[in-house]
C-alpha positions as CSV (number, residue, x, y, z in Angstrom):
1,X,97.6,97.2,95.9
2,X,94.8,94.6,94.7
3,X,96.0,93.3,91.2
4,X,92.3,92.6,88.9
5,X,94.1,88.7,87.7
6,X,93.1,85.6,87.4
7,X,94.6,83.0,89.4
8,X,96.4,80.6,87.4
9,X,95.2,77.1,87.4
10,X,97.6,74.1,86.2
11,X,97.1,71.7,88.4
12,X,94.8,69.9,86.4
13,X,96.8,70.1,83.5
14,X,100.4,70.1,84.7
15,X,100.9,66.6,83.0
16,X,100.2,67.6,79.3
17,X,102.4,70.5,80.0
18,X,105.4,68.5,80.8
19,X,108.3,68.8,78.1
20,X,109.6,65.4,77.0
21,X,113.1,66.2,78.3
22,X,115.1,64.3,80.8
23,X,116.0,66.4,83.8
24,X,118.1,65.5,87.5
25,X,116.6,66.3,90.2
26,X,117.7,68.9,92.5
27,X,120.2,67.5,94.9
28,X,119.6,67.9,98.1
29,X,121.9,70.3,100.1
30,X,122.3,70.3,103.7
31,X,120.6,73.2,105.2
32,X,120.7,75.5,108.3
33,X,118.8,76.5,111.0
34,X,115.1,75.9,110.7
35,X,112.7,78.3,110.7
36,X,108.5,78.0,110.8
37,X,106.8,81.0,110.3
38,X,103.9,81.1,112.5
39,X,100.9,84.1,112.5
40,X,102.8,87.2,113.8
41,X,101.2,90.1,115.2
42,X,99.2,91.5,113.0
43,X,100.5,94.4,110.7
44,X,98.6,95.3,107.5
45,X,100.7,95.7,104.3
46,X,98.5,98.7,102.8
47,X,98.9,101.6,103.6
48,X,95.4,103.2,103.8
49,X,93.9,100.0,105.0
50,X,95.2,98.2,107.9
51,X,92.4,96.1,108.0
52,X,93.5,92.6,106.9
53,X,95.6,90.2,108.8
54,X,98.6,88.4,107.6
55,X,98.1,84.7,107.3
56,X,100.4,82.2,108.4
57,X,103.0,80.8,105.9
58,X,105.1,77.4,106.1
59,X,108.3,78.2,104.2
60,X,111.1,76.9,102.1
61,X,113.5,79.1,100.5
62,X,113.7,78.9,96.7
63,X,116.3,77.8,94.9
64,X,119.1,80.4,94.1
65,X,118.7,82.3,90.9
66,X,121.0,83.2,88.1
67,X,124.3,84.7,88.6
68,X,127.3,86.6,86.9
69,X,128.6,84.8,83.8
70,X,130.7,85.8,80.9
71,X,131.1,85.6,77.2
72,X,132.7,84.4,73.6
73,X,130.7,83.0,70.8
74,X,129.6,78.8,68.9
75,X,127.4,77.6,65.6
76,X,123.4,77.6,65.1
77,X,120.7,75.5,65.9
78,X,116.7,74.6,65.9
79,X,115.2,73.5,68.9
80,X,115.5,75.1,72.0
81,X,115.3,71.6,74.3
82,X,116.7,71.0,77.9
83,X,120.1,69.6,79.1
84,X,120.9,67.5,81.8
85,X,124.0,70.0,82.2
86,X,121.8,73.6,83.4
87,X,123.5,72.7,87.3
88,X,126.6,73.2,86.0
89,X,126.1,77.1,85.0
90,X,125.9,79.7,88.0
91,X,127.6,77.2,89.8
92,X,131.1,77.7,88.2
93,X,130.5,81.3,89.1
94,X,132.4,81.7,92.4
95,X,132.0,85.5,94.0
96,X,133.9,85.0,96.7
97,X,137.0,84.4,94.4
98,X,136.0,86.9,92.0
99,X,136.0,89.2,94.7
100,X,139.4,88.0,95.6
101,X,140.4,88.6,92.5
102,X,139.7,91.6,92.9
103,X,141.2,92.5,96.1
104,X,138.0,93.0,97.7
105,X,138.2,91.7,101.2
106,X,134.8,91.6,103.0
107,X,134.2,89.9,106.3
108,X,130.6,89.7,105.5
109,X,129.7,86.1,105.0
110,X,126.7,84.8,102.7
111,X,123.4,84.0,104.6
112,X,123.5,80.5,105.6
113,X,120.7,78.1,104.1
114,X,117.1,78.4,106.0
115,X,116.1,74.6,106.7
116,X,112.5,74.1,107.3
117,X,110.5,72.6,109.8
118,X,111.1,69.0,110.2
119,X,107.4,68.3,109.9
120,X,107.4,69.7,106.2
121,X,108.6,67.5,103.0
122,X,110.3,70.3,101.5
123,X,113.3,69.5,99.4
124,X,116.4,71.5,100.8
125,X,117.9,74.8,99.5
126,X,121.3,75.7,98.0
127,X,123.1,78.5,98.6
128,X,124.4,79.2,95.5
129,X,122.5,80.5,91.9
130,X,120.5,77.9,90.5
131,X,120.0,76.9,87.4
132,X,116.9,76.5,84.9
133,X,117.6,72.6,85.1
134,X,116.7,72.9,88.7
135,X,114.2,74.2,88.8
136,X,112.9,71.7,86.1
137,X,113.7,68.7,88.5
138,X,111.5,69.4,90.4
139,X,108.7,70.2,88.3
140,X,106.2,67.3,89.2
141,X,106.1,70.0,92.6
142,X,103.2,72.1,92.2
143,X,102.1,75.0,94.4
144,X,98.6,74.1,95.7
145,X,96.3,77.4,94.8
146,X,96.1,79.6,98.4
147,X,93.0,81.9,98.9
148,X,94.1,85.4,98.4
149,X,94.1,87.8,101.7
150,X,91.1,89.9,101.6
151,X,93.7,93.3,101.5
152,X,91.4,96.7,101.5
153,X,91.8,98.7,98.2
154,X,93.6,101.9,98.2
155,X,92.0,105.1,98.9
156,X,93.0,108.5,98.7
157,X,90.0,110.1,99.5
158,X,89.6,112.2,102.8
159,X,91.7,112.0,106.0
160,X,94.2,108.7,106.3
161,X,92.2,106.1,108.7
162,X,91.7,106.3,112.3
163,X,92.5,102.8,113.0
164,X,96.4,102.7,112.3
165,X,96.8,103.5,115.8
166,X,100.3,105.4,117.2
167,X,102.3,102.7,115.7
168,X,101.8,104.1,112.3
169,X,100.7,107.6,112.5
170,X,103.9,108.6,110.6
171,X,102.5,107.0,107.4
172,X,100.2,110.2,107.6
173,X,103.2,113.1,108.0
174,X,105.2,110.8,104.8
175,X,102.0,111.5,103.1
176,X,102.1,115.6,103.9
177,X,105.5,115.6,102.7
178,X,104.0,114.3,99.3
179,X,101.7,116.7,99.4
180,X,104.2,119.3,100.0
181,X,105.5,117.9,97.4
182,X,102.8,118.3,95.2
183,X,102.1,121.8,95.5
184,X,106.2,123.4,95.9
185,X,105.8,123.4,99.5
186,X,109.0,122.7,100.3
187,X,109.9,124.2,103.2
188,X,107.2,122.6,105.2
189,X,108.4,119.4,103.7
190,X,112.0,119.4,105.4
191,X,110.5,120.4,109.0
192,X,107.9,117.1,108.8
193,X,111.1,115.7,107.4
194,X,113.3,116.6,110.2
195,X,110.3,115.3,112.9
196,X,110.2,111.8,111.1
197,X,114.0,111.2,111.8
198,X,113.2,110.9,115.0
199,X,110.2,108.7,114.6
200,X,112.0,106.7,112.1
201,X,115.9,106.5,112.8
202,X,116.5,103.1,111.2
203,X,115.1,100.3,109.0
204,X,113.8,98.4,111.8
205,X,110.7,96.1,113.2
206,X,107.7,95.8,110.8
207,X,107.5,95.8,106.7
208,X,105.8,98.7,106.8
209,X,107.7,100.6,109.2
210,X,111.0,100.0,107.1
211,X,109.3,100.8,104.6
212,X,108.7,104.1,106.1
213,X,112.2,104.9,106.7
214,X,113.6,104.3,103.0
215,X,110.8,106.5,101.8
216,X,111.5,108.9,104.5
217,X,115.4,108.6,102.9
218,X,113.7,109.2,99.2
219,X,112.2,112.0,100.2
220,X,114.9,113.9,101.8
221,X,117.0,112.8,99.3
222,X,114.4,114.3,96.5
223,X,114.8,117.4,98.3
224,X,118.1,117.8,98.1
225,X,118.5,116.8,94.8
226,X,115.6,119.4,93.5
227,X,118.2,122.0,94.8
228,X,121.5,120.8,94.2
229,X,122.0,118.8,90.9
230,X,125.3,117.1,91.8
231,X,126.2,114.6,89.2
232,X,126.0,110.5,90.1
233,X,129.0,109.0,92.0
234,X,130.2,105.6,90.6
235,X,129.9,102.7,92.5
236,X,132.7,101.8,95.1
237,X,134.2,98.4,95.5
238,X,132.9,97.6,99.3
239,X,128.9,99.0,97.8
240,X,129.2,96.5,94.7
241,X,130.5,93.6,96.8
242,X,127.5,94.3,99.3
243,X,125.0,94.4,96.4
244,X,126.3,91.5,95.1
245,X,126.0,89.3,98.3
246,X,122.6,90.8,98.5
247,X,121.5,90.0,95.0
248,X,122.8,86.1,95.8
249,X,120.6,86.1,99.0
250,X,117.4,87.4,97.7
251,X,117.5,85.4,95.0
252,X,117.8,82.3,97.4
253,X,115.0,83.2,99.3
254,X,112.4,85.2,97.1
255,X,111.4,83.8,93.9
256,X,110.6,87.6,92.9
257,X,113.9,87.5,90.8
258,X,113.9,84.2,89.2
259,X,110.3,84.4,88.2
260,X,111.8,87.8,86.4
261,X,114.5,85.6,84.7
262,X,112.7,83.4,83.6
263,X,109.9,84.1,82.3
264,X,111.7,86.8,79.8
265,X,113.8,83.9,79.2
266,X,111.2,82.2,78.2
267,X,109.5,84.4,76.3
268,X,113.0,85.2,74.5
269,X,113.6,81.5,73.6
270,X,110.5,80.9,72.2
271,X,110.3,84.1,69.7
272,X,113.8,83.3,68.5
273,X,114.0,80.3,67.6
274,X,115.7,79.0,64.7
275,X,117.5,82.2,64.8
276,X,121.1,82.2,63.6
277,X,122.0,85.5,65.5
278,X,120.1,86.7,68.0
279,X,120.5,90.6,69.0
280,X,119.3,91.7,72.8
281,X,119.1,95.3,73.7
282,X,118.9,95.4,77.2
283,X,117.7,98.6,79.2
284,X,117.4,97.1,82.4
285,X,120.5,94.4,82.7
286,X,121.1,94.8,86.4
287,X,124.2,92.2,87.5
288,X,123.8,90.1,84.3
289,X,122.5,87.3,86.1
290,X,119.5,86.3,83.6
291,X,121.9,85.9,80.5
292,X,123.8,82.6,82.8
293,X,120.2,80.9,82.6
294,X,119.8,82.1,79.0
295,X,123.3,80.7,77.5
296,X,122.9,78.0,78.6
297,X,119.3,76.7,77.6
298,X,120.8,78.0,74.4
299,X,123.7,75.8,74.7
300,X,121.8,73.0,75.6
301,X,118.9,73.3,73.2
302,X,121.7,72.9,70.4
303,X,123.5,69.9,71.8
304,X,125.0,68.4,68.6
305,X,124.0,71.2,66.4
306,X,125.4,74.9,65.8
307,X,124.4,77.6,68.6
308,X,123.3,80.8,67.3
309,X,125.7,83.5,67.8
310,X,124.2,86.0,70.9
311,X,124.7,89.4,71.0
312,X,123.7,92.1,73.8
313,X,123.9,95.5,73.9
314,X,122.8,96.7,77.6
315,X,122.1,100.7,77.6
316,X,123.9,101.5,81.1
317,X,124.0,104.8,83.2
318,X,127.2,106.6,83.5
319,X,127.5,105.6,87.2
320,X,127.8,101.9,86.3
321,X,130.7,102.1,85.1
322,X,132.1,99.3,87.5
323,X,129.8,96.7,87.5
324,X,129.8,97.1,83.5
325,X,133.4,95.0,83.8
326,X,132.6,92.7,86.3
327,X,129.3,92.2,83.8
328,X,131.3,91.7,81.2
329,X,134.1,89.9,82.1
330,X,132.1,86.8,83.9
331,X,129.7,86.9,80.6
332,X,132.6,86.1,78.8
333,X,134.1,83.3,80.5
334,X,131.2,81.6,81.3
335,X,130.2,81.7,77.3
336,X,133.7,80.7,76.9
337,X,133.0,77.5,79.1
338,X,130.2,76.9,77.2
339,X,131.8,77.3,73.5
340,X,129.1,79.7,72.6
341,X,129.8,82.2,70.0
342,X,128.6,85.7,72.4
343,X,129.5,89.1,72.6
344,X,128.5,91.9,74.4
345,X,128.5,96.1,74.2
346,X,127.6,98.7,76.4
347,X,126.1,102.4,75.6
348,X,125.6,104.9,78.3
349,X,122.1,106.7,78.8
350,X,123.7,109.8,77.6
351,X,125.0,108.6,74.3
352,X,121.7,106.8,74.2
353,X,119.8,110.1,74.9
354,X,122.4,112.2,72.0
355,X,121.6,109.4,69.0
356,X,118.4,106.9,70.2
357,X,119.3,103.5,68.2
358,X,121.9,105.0,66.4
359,X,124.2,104.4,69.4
360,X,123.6,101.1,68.8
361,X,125.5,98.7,66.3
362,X,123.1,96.6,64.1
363,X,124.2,93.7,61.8
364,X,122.7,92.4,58.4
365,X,120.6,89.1,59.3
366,X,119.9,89.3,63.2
367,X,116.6,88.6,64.9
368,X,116.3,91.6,67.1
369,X,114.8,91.8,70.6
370,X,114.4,94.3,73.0
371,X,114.6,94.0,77.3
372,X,112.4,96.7,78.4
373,X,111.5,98.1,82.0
374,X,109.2,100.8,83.7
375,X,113.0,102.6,84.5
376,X,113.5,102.6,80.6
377,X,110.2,104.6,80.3
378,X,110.2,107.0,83.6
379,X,113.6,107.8,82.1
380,X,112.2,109.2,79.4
381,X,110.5,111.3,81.3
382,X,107.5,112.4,79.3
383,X,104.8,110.9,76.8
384,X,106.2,112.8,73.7
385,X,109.3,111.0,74.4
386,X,108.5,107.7,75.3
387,X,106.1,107.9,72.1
388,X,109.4,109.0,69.5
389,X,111.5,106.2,71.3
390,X,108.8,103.7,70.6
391,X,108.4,105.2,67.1
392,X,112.5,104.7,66.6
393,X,112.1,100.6,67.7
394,X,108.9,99.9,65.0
395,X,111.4,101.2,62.5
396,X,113.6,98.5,63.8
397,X,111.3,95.7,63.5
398,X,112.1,93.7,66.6
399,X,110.9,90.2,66.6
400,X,109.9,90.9,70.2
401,X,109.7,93.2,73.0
402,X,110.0,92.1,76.5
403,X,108.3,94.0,78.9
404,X,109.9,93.4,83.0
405,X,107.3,95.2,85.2
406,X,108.9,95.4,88.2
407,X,106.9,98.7,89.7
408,X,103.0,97.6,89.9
409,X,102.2,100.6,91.5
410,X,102.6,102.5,88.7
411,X,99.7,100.8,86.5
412,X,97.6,102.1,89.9
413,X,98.2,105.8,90.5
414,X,95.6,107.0,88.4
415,X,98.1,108.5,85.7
416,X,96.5,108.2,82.9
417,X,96.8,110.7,79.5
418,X,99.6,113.7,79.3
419,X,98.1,115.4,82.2
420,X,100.1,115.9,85.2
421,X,100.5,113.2,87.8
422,X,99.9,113.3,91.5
423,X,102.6,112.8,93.2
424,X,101.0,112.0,96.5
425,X,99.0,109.0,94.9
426,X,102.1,107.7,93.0
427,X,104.2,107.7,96.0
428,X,101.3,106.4,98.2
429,X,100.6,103.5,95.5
430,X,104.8,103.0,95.1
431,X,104.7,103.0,99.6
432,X,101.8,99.9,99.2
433,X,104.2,98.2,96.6
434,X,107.4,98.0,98.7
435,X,105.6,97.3,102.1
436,X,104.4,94.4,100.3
437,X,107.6,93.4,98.7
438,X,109.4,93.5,102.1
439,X,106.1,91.4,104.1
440,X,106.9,89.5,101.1
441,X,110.3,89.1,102.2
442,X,110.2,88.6,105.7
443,X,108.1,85.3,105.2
444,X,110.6,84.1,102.6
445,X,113.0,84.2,105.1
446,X,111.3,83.4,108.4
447,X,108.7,85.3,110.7
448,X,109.6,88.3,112.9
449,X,110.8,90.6,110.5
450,X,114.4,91.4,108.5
451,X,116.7,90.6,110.9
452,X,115.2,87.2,112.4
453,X,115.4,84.3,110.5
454,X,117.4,84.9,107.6
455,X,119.9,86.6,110.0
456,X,120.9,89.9,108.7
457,X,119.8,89.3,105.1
458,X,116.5,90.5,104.1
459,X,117.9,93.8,105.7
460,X,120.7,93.6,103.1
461,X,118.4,92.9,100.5
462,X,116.3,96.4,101.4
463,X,119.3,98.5,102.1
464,X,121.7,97.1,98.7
465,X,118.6,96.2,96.7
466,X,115.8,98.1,97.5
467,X,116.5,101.2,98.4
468,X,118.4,102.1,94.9
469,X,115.6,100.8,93.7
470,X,113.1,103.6,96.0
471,X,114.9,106.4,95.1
472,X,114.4,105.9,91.5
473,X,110.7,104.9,91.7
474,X,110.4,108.1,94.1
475,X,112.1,110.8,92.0
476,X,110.3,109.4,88.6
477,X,106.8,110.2,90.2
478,X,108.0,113.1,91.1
479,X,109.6,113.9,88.0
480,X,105.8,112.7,86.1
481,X,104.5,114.8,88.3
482,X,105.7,118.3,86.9
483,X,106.3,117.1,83.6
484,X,103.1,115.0,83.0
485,X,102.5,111.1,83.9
486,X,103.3,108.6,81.0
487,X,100.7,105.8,80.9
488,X,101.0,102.5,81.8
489,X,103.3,100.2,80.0
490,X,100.3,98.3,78.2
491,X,98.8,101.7,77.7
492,X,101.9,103.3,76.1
493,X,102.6,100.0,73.8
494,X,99.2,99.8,72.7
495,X,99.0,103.6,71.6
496,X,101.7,102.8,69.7
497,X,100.3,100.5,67.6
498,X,101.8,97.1,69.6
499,X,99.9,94.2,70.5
500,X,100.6,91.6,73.2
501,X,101.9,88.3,72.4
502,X,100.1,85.4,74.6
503,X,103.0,83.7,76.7
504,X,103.2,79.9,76.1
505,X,101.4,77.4,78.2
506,X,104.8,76.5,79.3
507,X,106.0,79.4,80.7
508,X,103.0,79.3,83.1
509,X,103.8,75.9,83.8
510,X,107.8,77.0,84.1
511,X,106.5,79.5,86.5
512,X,103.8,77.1,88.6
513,X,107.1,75.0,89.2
514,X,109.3,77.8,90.6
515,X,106.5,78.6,93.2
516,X,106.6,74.6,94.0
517,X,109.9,74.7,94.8
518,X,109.8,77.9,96.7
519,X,106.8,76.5,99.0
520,X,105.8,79.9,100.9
521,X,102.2,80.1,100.7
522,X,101.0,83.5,99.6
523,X,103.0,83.5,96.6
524,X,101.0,82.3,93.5
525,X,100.9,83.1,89.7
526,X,98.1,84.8,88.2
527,X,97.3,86.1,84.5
528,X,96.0,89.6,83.6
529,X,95.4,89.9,79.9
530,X,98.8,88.5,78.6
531,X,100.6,89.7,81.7
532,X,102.0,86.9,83.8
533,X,102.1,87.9,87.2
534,X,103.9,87.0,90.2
535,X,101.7,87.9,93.4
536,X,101.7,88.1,97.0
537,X,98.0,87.1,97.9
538,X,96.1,89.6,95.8
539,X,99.2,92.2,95.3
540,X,101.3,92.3,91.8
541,X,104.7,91.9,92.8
542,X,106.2,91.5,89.4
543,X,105.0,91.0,85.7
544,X,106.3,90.0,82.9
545,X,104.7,90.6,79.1
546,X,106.1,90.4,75.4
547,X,105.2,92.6,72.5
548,X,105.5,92.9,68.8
549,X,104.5,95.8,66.1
């Protein structure tokens, strides 16, 4: 999935970038086994070009990102400035005894800390969430700029290449399901199904392969759903404990989450400043974790001054009912800890679906801002929709919008206008995305695939993580598909009359320091428009943009 950015260059200017803040460095925790990862047998990452080599990658995990936290609520301030304090604030959040707490007894212990090579001058890796002060300790590390891997472009045209070999001939019966798919075939579908279970019975050996098998698992499970609508099953204890242990490791060895974080924390911080109360609607809050980083840079920033008061109002499914308390109730303490005035809601999609914004409760004087994802728009389902829920935010008048773009692929599968979709390019294009995401992965945590290395925790990370993650990305193209694509995120803002909001020199600064800690080469930051972007080589992994009407 080649990504038309520019490579971000701040080496030469990293020193006029620096904040006048005083920061600790990261201290140094003792780390595990080491790991090098050397040039392993070559596998390509797209899908309809295997024709580029992986190259080799000296690693160092990154430090871990933001965690649960809680909530209550302090007094206003200017200035949004840096703390010596930021260490302090996933830290206190302990999930083992939260998970005591609550009874949940799990013999699964978190992924020891990868060390690196003794030959490399990496700075060690912690275990636990990090915070935004660490990452700023470190911030005289830069990532030197890494040629990008000469990946083929995708192409749909014709029969799948000849050159995959055996080894990845069942990339060509995933794409006849999709276009079984495509034209109501369905029958045909389950009987290449049913062959691919035995060609792919478990998430093992190469990116791509395991990438195979969860697709293989979206697709059955599309089938199934197309003819039996059985409504969602909450979350049970032992699947929310395993997603949160994997949330903790991927964060502490893929900087793909923190460079989420932070850069909409950035981009949040800087809009509302000198904002009394400060209003988030949320469609895509996940565990919470962004909101520890958030409180407290806002808690530091107004050091000897009021805090202004912070509200969030995270638009849920009905399924998440759960992690909604555990959300919550971390939120609160950990705003509590931090004597910051902070409160926070929840409204379920369907209440959202009923009344739009008027599910939401609004008060006299806020600075609104708004967290959206490509989840909040596939939800929506069609470009009528998307276009009335965009019409219902102008007459809001947020002071921003924050647009996480965690699905590249979408921006790639040629759906463009209210016409139908094809499903077999959207699922081909979301295939490439995830194959890279888990290469991605597997030289985070070490060479040799999930499994090796990082022990069994990049598997975790697919399975808990990912795969959710699949099945939604899988049944919205197919969705767009019958009931015509929706555009592009940029594409669906601009039509409705948005424009983009330049990030700050300091974010991509903020960002350049992240990937400096992180030291895997292949990662780098690049710009597209006033998208930053996250890559691996030449392949969006995630972006992140703001917006304004």
């Amino acid at each position: 999935m080649r990504v038309p950015v520019t490579t971000s260059q701040q080496q030469q200017n990293n020193d006029s970038l620096k904040p006048n803040i005083s920061v600790p460095a990261a201290a140094a925790i003792p780390a595990g086994n080491n790991h090098h990862l050397s040039l392993c047998s070559y596998e390509p990452t797209s899908v309809l070009d295997l024709r580029s080599p992986v190259s080799s990658s000296d690693l160092k995990p990154p430090p871990a990102s933001s965690d649960l936290t809680s909530t209550t609520l302090p007094q206003p301030h200017h200035g949004w400035g840096d703390g010596d304090g930021h260490h302090h604030a996933l830290q206190s959040l302990d999930w083992d005894s939260i998970m005591k707490d609550l009874d949940l007894h799990d013999d699964v212990s978190a992924p020891a800390p990868l060390n690196p090579p003794e030959s490399t001058h990496f700075v060690s890796n912690s275990s636990d969430f990090a915070a935004l002060s660490d990452v700023y300790g470190s911030c005289h590390q830069s990532l030197a700029h890494v040629p990008t891997s000469n990946y083929g472009s995708l192409e749909l045209g014709g029969e799948v290449c000849n050159n995959w070999g055996f080894a990845f001939d069942f990339l060509e019966e995933l794409i006849q399901v999709a276009d079984c798919v495509d034209s109501g075939e369905l029958q045909p579908a389950q009987v290449i199904l049913a062959r691919l279970n035995h060609r792919l019975r478990s998430p093992a050996g190469k990116p791509l392969h395991r990438a195979g098998f969860f697709f293989k698992e979206a697709l059955q499970s599309l089938l199934v759903s197309g003819s039996n609508c059985s409504p969602p099953q909450l979350s049970t204890w032992p699947d929310i404990v395993q997603t949160i242990k994997a949330y903790k490791a991927f964060s502490g060895i893929s900087p793909i989450s923190m460079f989420s974080h932070f850069t909409a924390n950035q981009a949040l911080l800087e809009t509302l400043d000198d904002s009394p109360l400060v209003h988030i609607v949320d469609f895509d809050i996940g565990l919470g974790g962004q909101y520890a980083s958030l409180m407290r840079e806002v808690a530091e920033r107004a050091r000897g001054s009021h805090a202004p008061a912070l509200r969030v109002t995270a638009v849920v499914a009905e399924e998440y009912a759960v992690e909604t308390r555990l959300i919550r109730e971390n939120l609160a303490q950990f705003a509590h800890d931090l004597n910051l005035r902070f409160s926070i809601d929840f409204v379920l999609n369907r209440a959202f679906d009923m009344l739009s914004f008027r599910a939401v409760k609004f008060v006299d004087g806020e600075s609104l801002a708004v967290h959206l994802s490509p989840g909040t728009i596939f939800r929506l389902g069609s470009a009528g929709h998307v276009a009335r829920f965009l019409g219902d935010l102008r007459r809001l008048s947020p002071k921003v919008v924050v647009f996480g773009d965690s699905e590249p692929w979408w921006g790639l599968c040629g759906s463009t206008g209210g016409g139908s979709g094809s499903f077999r390019r959207s699922f081909v294009s979301c295939l490439e995305h995830y194959s890279t995401v888990f290469e991605s992965l597997d030289a985070a945590a070490g060479c040799g695939g999930a499994g090796s290395g990082g022990g069994d925790w990049p598997r975790k990370i697919e399975t808990y993580l990912m795969q959710p993650r699949i099945n939604s990305a899988v049944e919205a193209a197919a969705s767009a598909s019958k009931r015509g694509a929706v555009p592009p995120g940029r594409e669906v803002f601009q039509a409705a009359g948005m424009r983009a909001v330049q990030l700050s020199q300091f974010a991509d600064y903020q960002a350049e320091c992240l990937l400096g800690k992180v030291q895997v080469r292949g990662f780098h930051v690049a710009k597209r428009q006033a998208e930053l972007v996250l890559c691996w080589h030449d392949r969006a992994l995630v972006a992140t943009s703001a917006w304004r009407f």
